[in-house]
DRENFILUM-159493 format. One record per residue (C-alpha): z, y, x; residue in one letter. Coordinates in nm, 4 decimals, padded with zeros to 6 digits. Layout:
% residues N
        zz        yy        xx  mifi
         Z         Y         X     A
...
% end
This chain:
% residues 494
        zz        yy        xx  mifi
  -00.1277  -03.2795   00.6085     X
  -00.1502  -03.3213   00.9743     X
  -00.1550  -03.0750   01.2228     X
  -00.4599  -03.0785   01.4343     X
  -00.4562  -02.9024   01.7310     X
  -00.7997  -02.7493   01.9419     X
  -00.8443  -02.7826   02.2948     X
  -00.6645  -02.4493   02.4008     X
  -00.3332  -02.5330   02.1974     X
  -00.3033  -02.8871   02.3480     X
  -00.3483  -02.7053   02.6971     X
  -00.0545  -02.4611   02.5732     X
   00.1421  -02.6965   02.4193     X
   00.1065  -02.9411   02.7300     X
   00.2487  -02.6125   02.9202     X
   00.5397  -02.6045   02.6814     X
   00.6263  -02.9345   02.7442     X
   00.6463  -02.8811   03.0963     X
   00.8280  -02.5825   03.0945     X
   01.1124  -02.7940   02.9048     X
   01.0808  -03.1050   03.1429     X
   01.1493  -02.7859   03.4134     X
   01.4821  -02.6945   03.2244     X
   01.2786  -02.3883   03.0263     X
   01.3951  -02.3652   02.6982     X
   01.0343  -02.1946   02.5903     X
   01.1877  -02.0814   02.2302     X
   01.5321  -01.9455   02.3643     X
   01.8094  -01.8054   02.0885     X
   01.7852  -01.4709   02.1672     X
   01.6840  -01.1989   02.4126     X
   01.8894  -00.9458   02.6161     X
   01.6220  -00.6402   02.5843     X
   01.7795  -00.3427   02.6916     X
   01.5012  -00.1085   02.6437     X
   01.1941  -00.0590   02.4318     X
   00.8601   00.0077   02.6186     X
   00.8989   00.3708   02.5202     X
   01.2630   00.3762   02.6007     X
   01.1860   00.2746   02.9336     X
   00.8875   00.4851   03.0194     X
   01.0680   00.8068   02.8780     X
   01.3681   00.7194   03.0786     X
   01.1517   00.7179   03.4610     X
   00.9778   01.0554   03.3228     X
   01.3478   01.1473   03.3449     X
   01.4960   01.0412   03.6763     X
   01.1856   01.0710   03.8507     X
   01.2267   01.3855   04.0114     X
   01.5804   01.3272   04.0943     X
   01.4810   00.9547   04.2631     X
   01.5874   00.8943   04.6631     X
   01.3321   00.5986   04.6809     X
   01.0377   00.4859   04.4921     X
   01.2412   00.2606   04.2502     X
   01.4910   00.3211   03.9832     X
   01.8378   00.2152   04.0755     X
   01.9335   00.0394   03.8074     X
   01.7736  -00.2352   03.6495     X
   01.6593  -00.2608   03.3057     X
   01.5084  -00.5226   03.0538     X
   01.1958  -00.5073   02.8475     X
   01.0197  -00.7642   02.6223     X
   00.7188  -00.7818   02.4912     X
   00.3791  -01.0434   02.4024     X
   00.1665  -01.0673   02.7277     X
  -00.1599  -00.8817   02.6301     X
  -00.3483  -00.8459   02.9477     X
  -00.2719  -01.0979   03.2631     X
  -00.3798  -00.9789   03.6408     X
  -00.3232  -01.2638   03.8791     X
  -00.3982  -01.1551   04.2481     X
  -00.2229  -01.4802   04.4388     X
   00.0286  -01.3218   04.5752     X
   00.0974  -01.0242   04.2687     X
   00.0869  -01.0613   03.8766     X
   00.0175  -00.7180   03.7050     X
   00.0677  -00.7317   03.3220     X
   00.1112  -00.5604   03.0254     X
   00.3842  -00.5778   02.7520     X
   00.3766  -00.4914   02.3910     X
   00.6013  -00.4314   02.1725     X
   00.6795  -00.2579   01.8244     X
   00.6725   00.1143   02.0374     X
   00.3589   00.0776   02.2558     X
   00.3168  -00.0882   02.6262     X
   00.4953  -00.1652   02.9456     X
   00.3300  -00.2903   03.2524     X
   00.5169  -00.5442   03.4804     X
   00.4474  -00.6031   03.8082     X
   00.5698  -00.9877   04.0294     X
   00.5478  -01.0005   04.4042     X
   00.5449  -01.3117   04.5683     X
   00.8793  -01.2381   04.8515     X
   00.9219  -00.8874   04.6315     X
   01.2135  -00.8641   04.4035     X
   01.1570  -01.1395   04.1913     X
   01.3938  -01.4162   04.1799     X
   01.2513  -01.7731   04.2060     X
   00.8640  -01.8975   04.2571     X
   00.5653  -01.7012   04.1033     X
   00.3971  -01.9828   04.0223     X
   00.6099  -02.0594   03.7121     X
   00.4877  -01.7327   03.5755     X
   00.1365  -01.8115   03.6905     X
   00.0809  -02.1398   03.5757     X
   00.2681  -02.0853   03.2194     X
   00.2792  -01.7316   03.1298     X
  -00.0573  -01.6696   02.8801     X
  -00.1600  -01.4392   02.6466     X
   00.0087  -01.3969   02.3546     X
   00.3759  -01.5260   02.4678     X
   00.6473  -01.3558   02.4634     X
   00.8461  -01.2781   02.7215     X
   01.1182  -01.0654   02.8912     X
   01.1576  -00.8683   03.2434     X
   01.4388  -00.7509   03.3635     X
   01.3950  -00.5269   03.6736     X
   01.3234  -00.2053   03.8298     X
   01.1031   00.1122   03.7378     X
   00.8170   00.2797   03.9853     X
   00.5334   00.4553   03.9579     X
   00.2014   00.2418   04.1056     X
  -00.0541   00.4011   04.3078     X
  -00.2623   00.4546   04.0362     X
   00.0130   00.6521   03.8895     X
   00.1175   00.4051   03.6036     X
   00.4803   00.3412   03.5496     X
   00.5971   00.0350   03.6016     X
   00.8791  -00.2485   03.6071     X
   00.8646  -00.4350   03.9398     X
   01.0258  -00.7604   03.7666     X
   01.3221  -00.9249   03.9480     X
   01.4011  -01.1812   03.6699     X
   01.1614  -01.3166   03.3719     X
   01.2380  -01.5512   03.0950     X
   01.0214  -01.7437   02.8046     X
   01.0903  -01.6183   02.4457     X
   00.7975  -01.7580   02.2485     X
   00.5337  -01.9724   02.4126     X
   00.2218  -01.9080   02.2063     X
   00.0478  -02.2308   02.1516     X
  -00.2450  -02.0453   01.9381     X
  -00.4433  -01.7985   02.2175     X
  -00.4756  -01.4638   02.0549     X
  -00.8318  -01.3397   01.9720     X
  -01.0037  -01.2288   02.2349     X
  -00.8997  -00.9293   02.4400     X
  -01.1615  -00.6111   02.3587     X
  -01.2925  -00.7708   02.0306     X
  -00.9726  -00.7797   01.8378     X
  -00.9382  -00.9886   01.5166     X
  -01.2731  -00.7804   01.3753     X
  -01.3952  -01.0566   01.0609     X
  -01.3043  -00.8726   00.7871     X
  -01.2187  -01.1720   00.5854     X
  -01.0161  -01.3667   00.8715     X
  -00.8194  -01.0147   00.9175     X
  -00.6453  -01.0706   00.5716     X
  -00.6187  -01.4161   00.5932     X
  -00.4424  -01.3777   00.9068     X
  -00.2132  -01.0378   00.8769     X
  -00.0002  -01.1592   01.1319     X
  -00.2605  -01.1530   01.4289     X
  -00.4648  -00.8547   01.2897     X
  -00.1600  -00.6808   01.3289     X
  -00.0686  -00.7389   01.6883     X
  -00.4580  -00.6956   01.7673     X
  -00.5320  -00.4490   01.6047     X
  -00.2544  -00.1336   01.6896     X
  -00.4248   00.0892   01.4693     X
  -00.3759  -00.1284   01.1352     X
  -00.0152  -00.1383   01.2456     X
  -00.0194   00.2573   01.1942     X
  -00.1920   00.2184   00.8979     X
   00.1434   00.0509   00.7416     X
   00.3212   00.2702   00.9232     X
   00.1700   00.5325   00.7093     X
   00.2258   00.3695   00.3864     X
   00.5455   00.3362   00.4484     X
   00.6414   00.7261   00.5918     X
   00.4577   00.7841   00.2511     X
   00.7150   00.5967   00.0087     X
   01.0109   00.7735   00.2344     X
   00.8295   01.0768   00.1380     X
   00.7680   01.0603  -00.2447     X
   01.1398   00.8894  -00.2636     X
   01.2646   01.2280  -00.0915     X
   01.0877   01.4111  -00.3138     X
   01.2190   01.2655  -00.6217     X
   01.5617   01.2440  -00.5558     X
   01.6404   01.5868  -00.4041     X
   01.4310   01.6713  -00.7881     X
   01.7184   01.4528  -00.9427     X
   01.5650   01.1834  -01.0311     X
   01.7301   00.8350  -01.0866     X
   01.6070   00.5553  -00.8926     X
   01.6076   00.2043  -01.1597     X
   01.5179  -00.1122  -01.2010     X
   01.3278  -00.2725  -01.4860     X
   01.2145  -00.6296  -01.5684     X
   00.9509  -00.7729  -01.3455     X
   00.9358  -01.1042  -01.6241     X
   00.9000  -00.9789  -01.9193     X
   00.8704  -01.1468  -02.3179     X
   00.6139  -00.8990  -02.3931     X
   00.3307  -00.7106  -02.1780     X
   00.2781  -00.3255  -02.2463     X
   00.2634  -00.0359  -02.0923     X
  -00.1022  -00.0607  -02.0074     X
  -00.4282  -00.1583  -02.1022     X
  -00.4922  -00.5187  -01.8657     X
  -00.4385  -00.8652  -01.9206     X
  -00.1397  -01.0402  -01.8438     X
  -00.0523  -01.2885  -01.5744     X
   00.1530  -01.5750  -01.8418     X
   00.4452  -01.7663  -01.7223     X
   00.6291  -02.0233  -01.8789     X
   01.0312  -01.9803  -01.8648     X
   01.2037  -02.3961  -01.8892     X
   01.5461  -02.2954  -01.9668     X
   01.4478  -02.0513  -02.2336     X
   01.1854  -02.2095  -02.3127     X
   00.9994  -01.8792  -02.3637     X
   00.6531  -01.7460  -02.2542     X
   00.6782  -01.4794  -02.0156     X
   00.4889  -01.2460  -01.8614     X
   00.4403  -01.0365  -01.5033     X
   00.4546  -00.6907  -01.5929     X
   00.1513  -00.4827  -01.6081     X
   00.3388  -00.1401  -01.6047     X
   00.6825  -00.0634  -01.6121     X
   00.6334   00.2058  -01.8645     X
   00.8088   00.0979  -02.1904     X
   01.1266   00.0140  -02.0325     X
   01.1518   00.3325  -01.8749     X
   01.0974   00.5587  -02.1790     X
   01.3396   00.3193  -02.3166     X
   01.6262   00.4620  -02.0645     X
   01.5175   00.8265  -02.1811     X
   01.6219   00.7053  -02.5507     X
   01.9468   00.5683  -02.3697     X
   01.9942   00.9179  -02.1961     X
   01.9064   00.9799  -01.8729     X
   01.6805   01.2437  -01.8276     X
   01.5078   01.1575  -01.5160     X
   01.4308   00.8261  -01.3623     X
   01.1661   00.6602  -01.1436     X
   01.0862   00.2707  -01.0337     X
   00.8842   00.1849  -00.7349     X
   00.7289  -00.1294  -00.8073     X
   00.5105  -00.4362  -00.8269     X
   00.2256  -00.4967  -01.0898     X
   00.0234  -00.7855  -01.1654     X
  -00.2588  -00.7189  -01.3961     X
  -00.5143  -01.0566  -01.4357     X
  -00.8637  -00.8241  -01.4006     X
  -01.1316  -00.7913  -01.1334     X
  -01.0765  -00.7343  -00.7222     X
  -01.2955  -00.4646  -00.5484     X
  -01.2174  -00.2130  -00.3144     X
  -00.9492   00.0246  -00.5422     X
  -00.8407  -00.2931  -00.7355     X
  -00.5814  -00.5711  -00.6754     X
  -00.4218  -00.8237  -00.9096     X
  -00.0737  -00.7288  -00.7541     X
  -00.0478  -00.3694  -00.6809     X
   00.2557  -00.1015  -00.5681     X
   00.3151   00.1825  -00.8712     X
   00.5319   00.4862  -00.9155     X
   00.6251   00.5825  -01.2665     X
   00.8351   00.8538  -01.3445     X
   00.9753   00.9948  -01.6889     X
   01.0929   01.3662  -01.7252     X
   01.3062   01.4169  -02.0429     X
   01.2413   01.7995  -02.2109     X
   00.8633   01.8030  -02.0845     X
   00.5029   01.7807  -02.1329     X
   00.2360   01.6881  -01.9685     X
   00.1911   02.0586  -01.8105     X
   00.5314   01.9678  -01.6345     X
   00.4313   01.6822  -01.5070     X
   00.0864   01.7870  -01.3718     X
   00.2744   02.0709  -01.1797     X
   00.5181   01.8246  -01.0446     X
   00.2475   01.5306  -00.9266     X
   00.0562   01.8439  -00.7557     X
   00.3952   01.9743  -00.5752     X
   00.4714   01.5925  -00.5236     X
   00.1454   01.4997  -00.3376     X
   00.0827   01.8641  -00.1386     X
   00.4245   01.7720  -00.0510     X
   00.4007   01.4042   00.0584     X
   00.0837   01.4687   00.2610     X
   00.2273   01.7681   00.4242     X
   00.5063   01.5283   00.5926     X
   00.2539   01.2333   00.6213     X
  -00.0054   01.4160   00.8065     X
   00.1475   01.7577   00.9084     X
  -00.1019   01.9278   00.6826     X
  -00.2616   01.8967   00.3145     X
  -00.6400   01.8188   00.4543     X
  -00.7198   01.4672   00.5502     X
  -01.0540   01.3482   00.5734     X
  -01.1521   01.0529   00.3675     X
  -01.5156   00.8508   00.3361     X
  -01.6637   01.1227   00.5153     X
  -01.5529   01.4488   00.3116     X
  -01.2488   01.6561   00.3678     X
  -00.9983   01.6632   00.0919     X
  -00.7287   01.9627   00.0316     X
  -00.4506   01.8766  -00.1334     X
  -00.2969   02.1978  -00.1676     X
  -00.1713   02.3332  -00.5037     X
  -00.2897   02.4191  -00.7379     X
  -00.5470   02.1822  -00.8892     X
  -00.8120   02.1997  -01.0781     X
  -00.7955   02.1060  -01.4386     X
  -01.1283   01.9855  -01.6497     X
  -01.0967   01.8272  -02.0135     X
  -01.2500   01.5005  -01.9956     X
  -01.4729   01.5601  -02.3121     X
  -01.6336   01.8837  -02.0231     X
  -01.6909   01.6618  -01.7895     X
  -01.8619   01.3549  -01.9414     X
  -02.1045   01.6378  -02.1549     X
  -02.1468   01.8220  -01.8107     X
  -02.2596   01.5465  -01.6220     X
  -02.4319   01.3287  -01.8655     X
  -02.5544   01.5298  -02.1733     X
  -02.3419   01.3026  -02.4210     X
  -02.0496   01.4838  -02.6214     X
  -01.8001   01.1946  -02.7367     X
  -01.6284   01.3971  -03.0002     X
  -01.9741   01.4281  -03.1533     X
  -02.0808   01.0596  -03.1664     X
  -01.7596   00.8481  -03.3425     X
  -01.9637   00.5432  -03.4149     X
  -01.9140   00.2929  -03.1628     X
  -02.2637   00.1788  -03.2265     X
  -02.4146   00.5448  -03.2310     X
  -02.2392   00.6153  -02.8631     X
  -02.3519   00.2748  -02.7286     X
  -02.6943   00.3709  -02.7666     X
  -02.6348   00.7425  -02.6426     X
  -02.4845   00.5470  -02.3227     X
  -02.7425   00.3337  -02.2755     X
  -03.0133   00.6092  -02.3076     X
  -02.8146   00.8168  -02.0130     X
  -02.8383   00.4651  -01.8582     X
  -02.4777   00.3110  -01.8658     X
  -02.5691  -00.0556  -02.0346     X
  -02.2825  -00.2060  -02.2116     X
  -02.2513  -00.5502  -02.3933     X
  -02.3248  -00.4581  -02.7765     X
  -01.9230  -00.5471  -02.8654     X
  -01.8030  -00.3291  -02.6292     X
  -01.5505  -00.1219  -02.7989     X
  -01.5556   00.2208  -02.8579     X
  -01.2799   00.3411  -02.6171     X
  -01.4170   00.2112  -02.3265     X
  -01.7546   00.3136  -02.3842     X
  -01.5964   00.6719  -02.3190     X
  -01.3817   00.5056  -02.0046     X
  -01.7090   00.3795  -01.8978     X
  -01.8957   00.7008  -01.9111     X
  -01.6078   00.8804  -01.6974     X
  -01.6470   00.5988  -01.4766     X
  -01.9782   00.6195  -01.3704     X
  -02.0718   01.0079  -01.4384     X
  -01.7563   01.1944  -01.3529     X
  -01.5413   00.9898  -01.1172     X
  -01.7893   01.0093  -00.8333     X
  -01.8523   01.3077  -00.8338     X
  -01.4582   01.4592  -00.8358     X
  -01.4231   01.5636  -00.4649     X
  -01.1057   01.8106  -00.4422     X
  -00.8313   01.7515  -00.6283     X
  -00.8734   01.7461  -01.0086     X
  -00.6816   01.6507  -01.3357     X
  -00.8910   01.5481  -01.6066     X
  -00.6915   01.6111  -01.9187     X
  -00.7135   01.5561  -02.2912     X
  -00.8381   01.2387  -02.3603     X
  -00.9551   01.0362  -02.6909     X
  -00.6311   00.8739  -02.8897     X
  -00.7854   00.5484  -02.9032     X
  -00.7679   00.5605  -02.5208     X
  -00.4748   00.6344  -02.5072     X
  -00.2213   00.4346  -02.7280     X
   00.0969   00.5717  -02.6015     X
   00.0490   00.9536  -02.5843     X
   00.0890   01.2563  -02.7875     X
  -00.1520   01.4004  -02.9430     X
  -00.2465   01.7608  -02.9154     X
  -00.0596   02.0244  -03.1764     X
  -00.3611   02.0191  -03.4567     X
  -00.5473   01.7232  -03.3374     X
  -00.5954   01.4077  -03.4539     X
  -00.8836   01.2918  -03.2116     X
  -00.7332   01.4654  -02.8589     X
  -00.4095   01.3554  -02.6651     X
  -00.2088   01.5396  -02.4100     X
  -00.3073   01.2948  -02.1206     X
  -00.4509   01.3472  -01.7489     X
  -00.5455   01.2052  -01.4520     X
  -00.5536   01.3093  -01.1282     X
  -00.8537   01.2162  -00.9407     X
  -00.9996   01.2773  -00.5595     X
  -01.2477   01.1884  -00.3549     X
  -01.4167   00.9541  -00.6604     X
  -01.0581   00.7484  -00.6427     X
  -00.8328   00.7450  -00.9827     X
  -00.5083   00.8372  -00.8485     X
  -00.2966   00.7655  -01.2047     X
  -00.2147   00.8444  -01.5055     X
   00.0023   01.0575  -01.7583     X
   00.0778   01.2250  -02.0470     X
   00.2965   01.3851  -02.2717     X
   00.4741   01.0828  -02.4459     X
   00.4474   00.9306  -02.7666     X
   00.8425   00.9653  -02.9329     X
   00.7280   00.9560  -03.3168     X
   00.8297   00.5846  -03.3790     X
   00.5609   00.5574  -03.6849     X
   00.2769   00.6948  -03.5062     X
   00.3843   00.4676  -03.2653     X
   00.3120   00.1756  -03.4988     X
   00.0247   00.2476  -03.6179     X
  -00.1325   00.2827  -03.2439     X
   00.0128  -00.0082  -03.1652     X
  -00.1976  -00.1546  -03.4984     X
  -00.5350   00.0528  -03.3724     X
  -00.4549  -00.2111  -03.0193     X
  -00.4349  -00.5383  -03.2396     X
  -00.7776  -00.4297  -03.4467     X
  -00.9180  -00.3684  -03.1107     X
  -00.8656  -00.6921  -02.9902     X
  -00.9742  -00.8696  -03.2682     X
  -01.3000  -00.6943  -03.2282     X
  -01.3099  -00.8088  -02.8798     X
  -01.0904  -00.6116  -02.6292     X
  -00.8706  -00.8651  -02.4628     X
  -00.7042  -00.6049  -02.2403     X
  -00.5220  -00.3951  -02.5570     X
  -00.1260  -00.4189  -02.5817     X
   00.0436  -00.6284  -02.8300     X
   00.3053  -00.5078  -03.0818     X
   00.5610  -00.4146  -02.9083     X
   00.8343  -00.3990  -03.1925     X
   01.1538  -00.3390  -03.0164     X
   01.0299  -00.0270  -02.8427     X
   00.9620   00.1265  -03.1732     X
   01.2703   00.0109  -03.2904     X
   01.4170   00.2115  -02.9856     X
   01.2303   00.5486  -03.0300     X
   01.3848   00.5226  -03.3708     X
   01.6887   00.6115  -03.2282     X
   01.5486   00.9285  -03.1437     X
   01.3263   00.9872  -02.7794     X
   01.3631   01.3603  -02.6781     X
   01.0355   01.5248  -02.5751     X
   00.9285   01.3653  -02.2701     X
   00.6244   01.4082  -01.9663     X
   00.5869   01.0525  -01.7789     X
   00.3325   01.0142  -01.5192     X
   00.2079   00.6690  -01.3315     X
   00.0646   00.6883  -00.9449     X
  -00.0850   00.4133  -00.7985     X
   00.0907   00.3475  -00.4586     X
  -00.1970   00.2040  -00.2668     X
  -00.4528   00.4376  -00.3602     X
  -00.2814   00.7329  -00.2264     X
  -00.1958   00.5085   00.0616     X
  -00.5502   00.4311   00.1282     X
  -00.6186   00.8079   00.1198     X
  -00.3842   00.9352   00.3516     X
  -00.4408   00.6563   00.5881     X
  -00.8386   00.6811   00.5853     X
  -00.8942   00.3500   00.4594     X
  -01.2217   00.2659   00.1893     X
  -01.0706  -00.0332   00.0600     X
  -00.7244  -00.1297  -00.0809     X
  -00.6880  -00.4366   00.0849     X
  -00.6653  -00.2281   00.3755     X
  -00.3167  -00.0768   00.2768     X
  -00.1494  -00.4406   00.1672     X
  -00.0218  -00.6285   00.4246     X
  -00.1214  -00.9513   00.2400     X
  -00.3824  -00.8603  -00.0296     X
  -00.5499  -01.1526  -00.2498     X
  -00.7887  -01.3893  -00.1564     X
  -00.9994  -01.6371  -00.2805     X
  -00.9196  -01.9857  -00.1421     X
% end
């Protein structure tokens, strides 16, 4: 593959070239900043007042890419950026600056990156400024950045290229800066709760945890099939049977299914097991958890997402999933068993579903489109079908309910929990219910997944477990519609 180069990079990298034949070393080893932008400009605020002359007294180095470029003959004005804001810098042909301007004017673009060492004043105009004594090449930028009050703005081109939407566009950089003040938070939250941070298998010999299809793998050495995990689930309820009572993984999940605007085939999830607890635990923890996390995000537990205002203050609502569907549609699951006989109830309320399509997700499918969008304010929707839900509990005295929920808000699925499944037998025979399931069609049940059973046979205490998806809370608290938005290199078609 050869690198082809447009008309603007040759010009650049002509201008690097030159710069080199000059004795410029335009990709020097390192830089001798001495202050960030906001450093600087909080440390004239400061001596100001106290200032004999118009300058600071000492000098002081900044660095930064070149974002805007004011050449006046015998003055340069320009702008710095770096990771805490801007700087501008000012040259004056016989001012302070040491050698010719016309280095700086006929190689300095857009885009590079450069340093200034000088002095601080305030301009007419009242902007503070570094008068620059010394400047020196740190990265030449052969590619030009987009142009200057446009931004990188093509959707598309914005994910293919993170690198320049990001020092474009400041306001995506807060975006991550979000995300990420939002995984300090919910890590605060569940350690000073005592919670155990782990690890757990990222390759694994056998997918479960969820219902998705794998990503497959093939392992030389072992000559094994293996596969990216699609929850961490099982291998955390398996360190409840080994005896710790609390324990959470932040992680990566790969699930091989559809991409739209809350789905990704690699995606950020919190799971969290509780050991002596229910699902009525965990509810009131994931409501304390979130009030909590948006309270230090945002400084308060309204945000306004997709153009509605959304409180996350405790408590929540709670509505039994079986409620809902019959409220909004007119169809009561529990009353129509036959996957046949609910099929054709869906499709009169019009939902139309291939004719295989298994029971299951008929009712997932009916949430889907009746409930989901219309859940504004924070809501769980609890007790869901068994066959939905392979690995939890069912209800004292049912056989059709489980103790499940999941919080929802602003028509976005947040996660998932329940109260879990520790009767090794029962166990079994869901994990039986998953293989008929498939054979009748559903390629995203879970396999057999002997070794856990064998492990709950050693005895799994009463336990609450709950799953949050990372980038949809992430996308709510930074105002963002789509999830792509939130992952600083989401999944693309080539």
């Amino acid at each position: 593959m050869t690198l082809d180069l447009n008309e603007q990079q040759q010009i650049r990298r002509g201008k690097l070239d030159e710069l080199r034949a000059g004795g410029i070393e335009p990709f020097p080893t390192r830089s001798e900043r001495s202050h960030t932008s906001a450093e600087a400009l909080a440390r004239f605020e400061e001596i100001e007042e106290g200032l004999e002359g118009s300058h600071d007294p000492e000098q002081i180095t900044v660095a930064g890419r070149v974002q805007t470029l004011r050449d006046m003959g015998r003055s340069i004005f320009s702008h710095l950026e770096d990771g805490h804001g801007q700087i501008q810098i000012y040259l004056r042909k016989n001012g302070m600056l040491e050698g010719d301007i016309t280095w700086f004017s006929d190689y300095v673009d857009r885009g590079d990156i450069i340093e200034a060492r000088g002095s601080l004043f305030r301009t007419r105009t009242g902007e503070v400024t570094l008068e620059v004594a010394h400047w020196t090449m740190l990265s030449k930028a052969v590619s030009p950045p987009p142009e200057k009050w446009h931004g990188l703005s093509d959707v598309e081109e914005r994910y293919r290229r993170r690198y320049v939407d990001l020092f474009s566009n400041p306001e995506v950089r807060e975006v991550f800066r979000t995300r990420t003040r939002m995984i300090s938070a919910v890590r605060a939250f569940l350690d000073r709760n005592e919670f155990l941070e782990v690890e757990t298998p990222t390759l694994q010999p056998l997918y479960g945890g969820a219902l998705a299809r794998p990503f497959t793998t093939f392992h030389n050495e072992l000559e094994q099939t293996l596969y990216l995990r699609i929850a961490d689930e099982l291998y955390l309820k398996r360190l409840i049977v080994g005896g710790f009572e609390r324990v959470y993984e932040i992680c990566k999940d790969f699930r091989n299914e559809g991409v739209d605007r809350n789905h990704q085939p690699e995606f950020t999830m919190l799971e969290f097991y509780i050991a002596y607890a229910d699902y009525e635990t965990v509810m009131a923890l994931v409501e304390e958890m979130v009030e909590e996390v948006t309270l230090a995000v945002k400084g308060t537990t309204e945000i306004e997402f997709d153009g509605q205002t959304v409180d996350f203050k405790t408590p929540w609502r709670r509505l039994s999933l079986a409620d809902a569907i019959f409220e909004e549609s007119g169809i009561d699951f529990n009353q129509h068993r036959d996957q046949q006989e609910l099929l054709a109830k869906a499709a009169e309320a019009g939902v139309k579903l291939p004719p295989d399509t298994p029971w299951p997700k008929i009712v997932d499918e009916l949430m889907k489109e009746f409930v989901r969008p219309k859940v504004s304010q924070p809501t769980f929707l609890v007790d869901y079908p068994v066959e939905l839900s392979p690995l939890a509990k069912r209800q004292a005295g049912s056989e059709l309910t489980v103790e499940r929920f999941q919080p929802m808000a602003a028509g976005i699925e947040l996660g998932n929990g329940y109260t879990e499944l520790n009767d090794p037998f029962d166990q079994y025979e869901r994990f039986q219910a998953q293989v008929a399931q498939r054979d009748a069609g559903d390629d995203e049940t879970m396999p057999i997944d002997i070794d856990y059973v064998e492990a709950l046979m050693y005895g799994m205490p009463p336990t609450g477990g709950f799953g949050l998806g990372i980038d949809r809370l992430a996308m709510m608290l930074a105002g963002q519609r789509s999830i792509r938005e939130v992952i600083l290199f989401p999944a693309m078609r080539s």
